[in-house]
N, C-alpha and C positions, 0 to 999 in steps of 0.2 A: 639636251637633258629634258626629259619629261616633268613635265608638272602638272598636278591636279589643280582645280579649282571649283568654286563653288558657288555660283549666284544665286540670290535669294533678295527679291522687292529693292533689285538698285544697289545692294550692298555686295563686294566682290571682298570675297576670300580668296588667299593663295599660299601654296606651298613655293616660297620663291627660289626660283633656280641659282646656282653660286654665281656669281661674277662672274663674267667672261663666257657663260655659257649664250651655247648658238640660239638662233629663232629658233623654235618650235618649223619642223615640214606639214604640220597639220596641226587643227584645233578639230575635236570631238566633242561637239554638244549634245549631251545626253540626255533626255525627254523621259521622264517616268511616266509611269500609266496612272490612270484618274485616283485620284486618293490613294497618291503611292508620295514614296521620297527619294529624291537622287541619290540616297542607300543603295536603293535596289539596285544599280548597277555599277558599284563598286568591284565585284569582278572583274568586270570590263576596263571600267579604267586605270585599275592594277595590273592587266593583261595590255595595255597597248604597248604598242612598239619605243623603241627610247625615241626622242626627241618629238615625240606626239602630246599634246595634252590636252585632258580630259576636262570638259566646262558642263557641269550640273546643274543648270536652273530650277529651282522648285514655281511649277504654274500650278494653278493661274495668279500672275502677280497682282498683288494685293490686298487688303482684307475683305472681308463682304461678297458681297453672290459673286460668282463669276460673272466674266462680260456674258452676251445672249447669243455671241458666233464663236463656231472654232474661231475663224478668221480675224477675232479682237484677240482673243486670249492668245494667240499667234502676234499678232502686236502689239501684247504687251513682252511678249519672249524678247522680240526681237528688239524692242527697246532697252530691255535690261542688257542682253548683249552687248547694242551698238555703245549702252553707256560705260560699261566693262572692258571695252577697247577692244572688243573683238567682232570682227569686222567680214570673215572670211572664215566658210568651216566645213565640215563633215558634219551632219544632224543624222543622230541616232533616237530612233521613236519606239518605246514600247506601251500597245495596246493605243490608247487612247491619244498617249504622247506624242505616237507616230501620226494621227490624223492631225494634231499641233502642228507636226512638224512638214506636214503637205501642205498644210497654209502658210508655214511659214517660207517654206519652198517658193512655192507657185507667186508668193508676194513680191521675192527676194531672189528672183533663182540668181544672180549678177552674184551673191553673196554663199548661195550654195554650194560646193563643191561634189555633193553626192548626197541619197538619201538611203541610210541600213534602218529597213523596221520591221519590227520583229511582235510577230501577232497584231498587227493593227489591223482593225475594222475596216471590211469595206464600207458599200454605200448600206446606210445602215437605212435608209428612206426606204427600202425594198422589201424589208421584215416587214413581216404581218403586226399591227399598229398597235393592236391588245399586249403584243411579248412587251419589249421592254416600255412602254407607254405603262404599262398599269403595276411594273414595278416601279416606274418613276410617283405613279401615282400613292403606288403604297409607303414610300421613302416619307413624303407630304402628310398624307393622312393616319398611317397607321402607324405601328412600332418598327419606330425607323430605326433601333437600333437591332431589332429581329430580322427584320425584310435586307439591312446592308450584309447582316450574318450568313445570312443562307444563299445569298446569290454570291460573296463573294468565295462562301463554300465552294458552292458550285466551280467557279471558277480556277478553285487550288483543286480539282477532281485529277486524280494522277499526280501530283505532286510532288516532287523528291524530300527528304527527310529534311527540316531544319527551312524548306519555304512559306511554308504557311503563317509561323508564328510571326515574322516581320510583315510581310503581309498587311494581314488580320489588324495588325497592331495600328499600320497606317492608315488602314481603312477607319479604324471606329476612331480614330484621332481625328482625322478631318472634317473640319465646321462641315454642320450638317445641311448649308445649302450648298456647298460644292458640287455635291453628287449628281443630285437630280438635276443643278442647274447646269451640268456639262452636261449629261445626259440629255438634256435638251437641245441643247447647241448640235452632241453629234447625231441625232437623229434628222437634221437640219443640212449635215453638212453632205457637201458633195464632192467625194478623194477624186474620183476620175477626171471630173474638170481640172482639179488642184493638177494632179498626176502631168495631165494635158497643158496646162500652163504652166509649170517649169522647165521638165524636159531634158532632165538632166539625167544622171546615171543612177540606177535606183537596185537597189540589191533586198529582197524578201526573204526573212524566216516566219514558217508557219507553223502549227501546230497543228493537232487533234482536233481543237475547235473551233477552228480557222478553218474550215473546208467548205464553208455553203455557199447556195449558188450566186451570193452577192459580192465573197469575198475578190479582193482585187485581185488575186493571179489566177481567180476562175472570170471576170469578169474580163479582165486580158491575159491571154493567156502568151501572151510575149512577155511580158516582166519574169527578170529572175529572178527565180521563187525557190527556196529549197523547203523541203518536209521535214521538220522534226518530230520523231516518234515519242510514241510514252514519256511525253509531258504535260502538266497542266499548262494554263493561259502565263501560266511566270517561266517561260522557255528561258531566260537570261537567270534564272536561280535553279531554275532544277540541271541545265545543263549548260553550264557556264563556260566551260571548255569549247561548248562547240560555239555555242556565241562568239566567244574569244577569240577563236580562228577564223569564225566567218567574218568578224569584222576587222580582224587583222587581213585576209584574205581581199578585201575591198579597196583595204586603203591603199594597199599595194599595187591592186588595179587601176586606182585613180593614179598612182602615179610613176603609171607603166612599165607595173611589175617587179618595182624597186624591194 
């Protein structure tokens, strides 16, 4: 029997299963993107398979700036799981959540079962320093609530009807050093290492603005990678369906086609 759940700073929600029902064959932990909320992929964990369940952490845990590495905000994930009883999982990463969840990988691979991410950043150390350096800087100094509007515009560009508003929503919601202070972490961090010290089985959706020459399935181009068309950077809201089946698709490859 499937169940959902929801972790949030050490505190574990659940929809509990009846009496007598079996283990879960899989746990999905689901990774939102930077100033997002385990909403976002509600979809997804209404779509998994029966006897799979879906775990939502909202990161980075805590109040106050984030830690100063992916790889702490990755240990704080991985804390609130291990205290949650879950021990053993599928890690689903979008956007930003996905570079979480390469560190949390790469830390933990004994504990990873597989890694589905979907639009996450490559090495983001290879962009020209001024691009997102001097919107980290304008978050700081100027009208941070202008500067988060218009880039995460940018961001919902293609976007299917009914994704922007939640979105948006989560965006101007999140304490305003979250932002810039992950944004500094992942200009900082480095996925291919990560990538390279787990090693585990890894399955890519990309998008339209996922193609540059830094991203990871152009940086190796053996990871599989599929293309999804005419979406914005929210591929698990504009096209939920196909998310749904690529990550139904996966787990059934983890466990041999079942």
């Amino acid at each position: 029997m499937r169940r959902s759940l929801v972790l949030a700073a050490l505190a574990l929600a659940s929809i509990a299963a009846p009496a007598g029902a079996q283990e879960p064959a899989d746990t999905v932990v689901f990774l939102h993107s930077l100033a997002g909320t385990p909403a976002l992929w509600s979809a997804q964990i209404d779509a998994l398979p029966a006897g799979v369940v879906g775990v939502a952490p909202a990161w980075p845990v805590g109040a106050g700036a984030p830690p100063a590495t992916i790889e702490a905000i990755a240990a704080g994930v991985a804390a609130d799981l291990a205290a949650g009883g879950v021990s053993t999982y599928v890690l689903a990463g979008h956007s930003a959540g996905g570079s979480v969840a390469l560190a949390l990988a790469a830390a933990n691979p004994e504990a990873v079962r597989g890694l589905f991410l979907v639009n996450t950043p490559g090495d983001l150390r290879e962009i020209p320093a001024d691009f997102l350096r001097g919107f980290v800087a304008s978050l700081r100094e100027g009208d941070y609530e202008a500067s988060l509007r218009a880039y995460w515009e940018a961001l919902l560009t293609g976007s299917a009807e009914g994704t922007a508003a939640p979105v948006l929503e989560a965006a101007l919601a999140a304490p305003p050093e979250i932002v810039p202070g992950v944004l500094d972490a992942l200009l900082a961090f480095d996925p291919m290492a990560a990538l390279a010290a787990y090693g585990g089985p890894v399955r890519i959706l990309t998008g339209p603005d996922n193609e540059a020459s830094f991203s990871l399935h152009v940086l190796d181009p053996t990871l599989d990678a599929t293309f999804v068309p005419d979406v914005s950077h929210y591929v698990q809201l504009d096209r939920p369906d196909v998310v749904s089946a690529a990550l139904r698709d996966f787990l059934a490859d983890l466990n041999g086609g079942e």
